[in-house]
C-alpha positions, -999 to +999 in steps of 0.1 A: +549-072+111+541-105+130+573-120+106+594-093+117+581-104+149+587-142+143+624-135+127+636-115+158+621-138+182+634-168+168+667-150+163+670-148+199+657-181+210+674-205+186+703-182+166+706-182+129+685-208+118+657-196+141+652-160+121+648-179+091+623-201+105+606-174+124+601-156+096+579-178+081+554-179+113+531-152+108+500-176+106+513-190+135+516-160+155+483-148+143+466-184+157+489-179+188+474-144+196+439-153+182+434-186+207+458-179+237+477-205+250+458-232+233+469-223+198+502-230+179+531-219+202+555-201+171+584-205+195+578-247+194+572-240+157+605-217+148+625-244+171+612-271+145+616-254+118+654-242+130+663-279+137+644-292+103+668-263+087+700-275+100+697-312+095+683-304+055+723-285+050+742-305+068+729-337+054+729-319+016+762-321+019+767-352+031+748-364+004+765-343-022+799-357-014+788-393-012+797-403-045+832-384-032+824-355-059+802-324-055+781-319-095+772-287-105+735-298-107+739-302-070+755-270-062+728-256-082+703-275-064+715-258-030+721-223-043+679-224-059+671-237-020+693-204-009+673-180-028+642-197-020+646-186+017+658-150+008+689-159+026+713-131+033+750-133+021+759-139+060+730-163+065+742-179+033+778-184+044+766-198+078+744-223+050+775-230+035+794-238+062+770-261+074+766-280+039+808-282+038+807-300+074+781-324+059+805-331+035+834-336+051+845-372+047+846-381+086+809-363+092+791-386+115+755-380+113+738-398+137+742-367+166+724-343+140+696-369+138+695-376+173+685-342+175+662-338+149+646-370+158+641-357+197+629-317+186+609-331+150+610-372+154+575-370+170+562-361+136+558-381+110+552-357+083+587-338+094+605-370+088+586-377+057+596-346+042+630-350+053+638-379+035+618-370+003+636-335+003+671-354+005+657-383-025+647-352-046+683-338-038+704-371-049+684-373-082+694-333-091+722-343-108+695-371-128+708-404-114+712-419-076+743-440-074+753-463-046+771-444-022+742-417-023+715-448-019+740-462+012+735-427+025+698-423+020+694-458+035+713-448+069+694-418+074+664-437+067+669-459+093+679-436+117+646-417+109+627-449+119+624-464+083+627-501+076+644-512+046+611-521+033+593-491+041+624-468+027+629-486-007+588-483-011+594-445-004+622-444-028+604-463-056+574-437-052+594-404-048+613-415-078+581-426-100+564-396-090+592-374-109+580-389-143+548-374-151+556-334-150+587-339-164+566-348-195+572-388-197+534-395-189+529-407-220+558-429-222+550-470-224+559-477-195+541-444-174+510-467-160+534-489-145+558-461-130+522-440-121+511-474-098+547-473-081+542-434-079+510-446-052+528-475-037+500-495-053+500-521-078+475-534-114+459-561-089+447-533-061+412-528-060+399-491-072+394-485-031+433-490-020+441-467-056+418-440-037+429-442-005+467-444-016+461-416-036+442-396-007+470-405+020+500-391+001+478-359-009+470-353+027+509-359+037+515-332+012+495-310+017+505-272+023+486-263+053+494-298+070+531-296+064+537-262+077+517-271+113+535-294+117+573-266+109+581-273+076+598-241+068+573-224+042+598-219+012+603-259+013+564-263+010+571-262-025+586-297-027+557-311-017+536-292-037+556-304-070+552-340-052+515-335-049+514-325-086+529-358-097+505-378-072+475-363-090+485-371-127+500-406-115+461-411-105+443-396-135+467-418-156+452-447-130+421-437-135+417-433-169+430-465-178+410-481-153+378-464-173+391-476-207 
């Protein structure tokens, strides 16, 4: 009921990309009607989440076309984040839309970001999972070329990233997709598990834990959606936080040995 609740509200409120958000607020509502005005406000939340929504489409596309051609791994890529939300076939044609204007070859996206930055920028973990969503999206068709990296590293910046800070994101995100994908026994896995933490051989066992303890707590579930990461996109992070764990036993282990 209280998503039924959340979709209608944030229907009305914030349009499209508001029912999809709002129907993933039913813990929030419940907090909302458990604490009063003190809680979560799901109307704050469902804004976020509508905003987060928009900018992860639009900038899909922009990404998609950045190499000037759209792969089927990509289109795939957007049609498994479709079905993920439950999308309707209208909701998925306003998607679709809104991935095509991202791709159009004169898309500007510093307006989109503006907004995002002003309803979600105060939140680190919303512009975090942002980016790591978008790396995870360049690499579904197994490679990141340059125009995709250019694209990656203009969002970045307007998201408040350095060049050093992104290209330390980028090295991890793309590390961390080694281990499930079964290469943690490769010869070179201990070195891609260290980049995987943003750590190196010559850090102490304390910065390994506290690397490792940091990017669990930005992933984790309960964190992320406070903060309105749409529920159904949880499940990035949670693969993320998969690949953070073995990076570290690998660290561990050989640290034992």
């Amino acid at each position: 009921m209280f998503k039924l609740i959340g979709a209608l509200a944030g229907y009305y409120f914030f349009g499209f990309f508001g029912a999809i958000a709002g129907y993933f607020l039913g813990s929030f509502v419940t907090r909302f009607l458990a604490y009063g005005m003190g809680g979560i406000n799901p109307l704050n939340a469902a804004h976020r989440q509508a905003v987060f929504l928009e900018t992860v489409f639009v900038l899909m596309g922009k990404l998609a076309k950045a190499d000037g051609h759209i792969s089927q791994d990509e289109i795939a890529h957007v049609e498994q984040f479709m079905q993920s939300l439950g999308m309707s076939p209208e909701h998925r044609q306003q998607a679709i839309l809104l991935f095509k204007k991202g791709a159009a070859p004169d898309f500007d996206t510093e307006p989109g970001l503006r907004q995002f930055m002003a309803v979600c920028g105060h939140t680190h973990s919303l512009r975090q999972m942002l980016l790591v969503y978008l790396i995870v999206m360049a690499v579904a068709d197994g490679r990141i070329d340059s125009a995709e990296e250019r694209v990656l590293t203009d969002v970045a910046r307007q998201l408040g990233y350095d060049q050093a800070a992104f290209t330390r994101m980028l090295d991890m995100v793309l590390n961390q997709s080694h281990f499930t994908a079964g290469r943690a026994g490769s010869e070179t896995a201990l070195d891609d598990a260290y980049k995987a933490l943003g750590v190196s051989k010559e850090s102490s066992d304390q910065e390994v834990k506290r690397a490792y303890r940091k990017l669990m707590s930005q992933y984790h579930p309960d964190k992320l959606m406070g903060q309105g990461v749409p529920e159904d996109m949880i499940a990035v992070a949670t693969e993320q936080s998969k690949e953070v764990q073995l990076a570290y036993d690998l660290i561990a282990k050989s640290r034992k040995q």
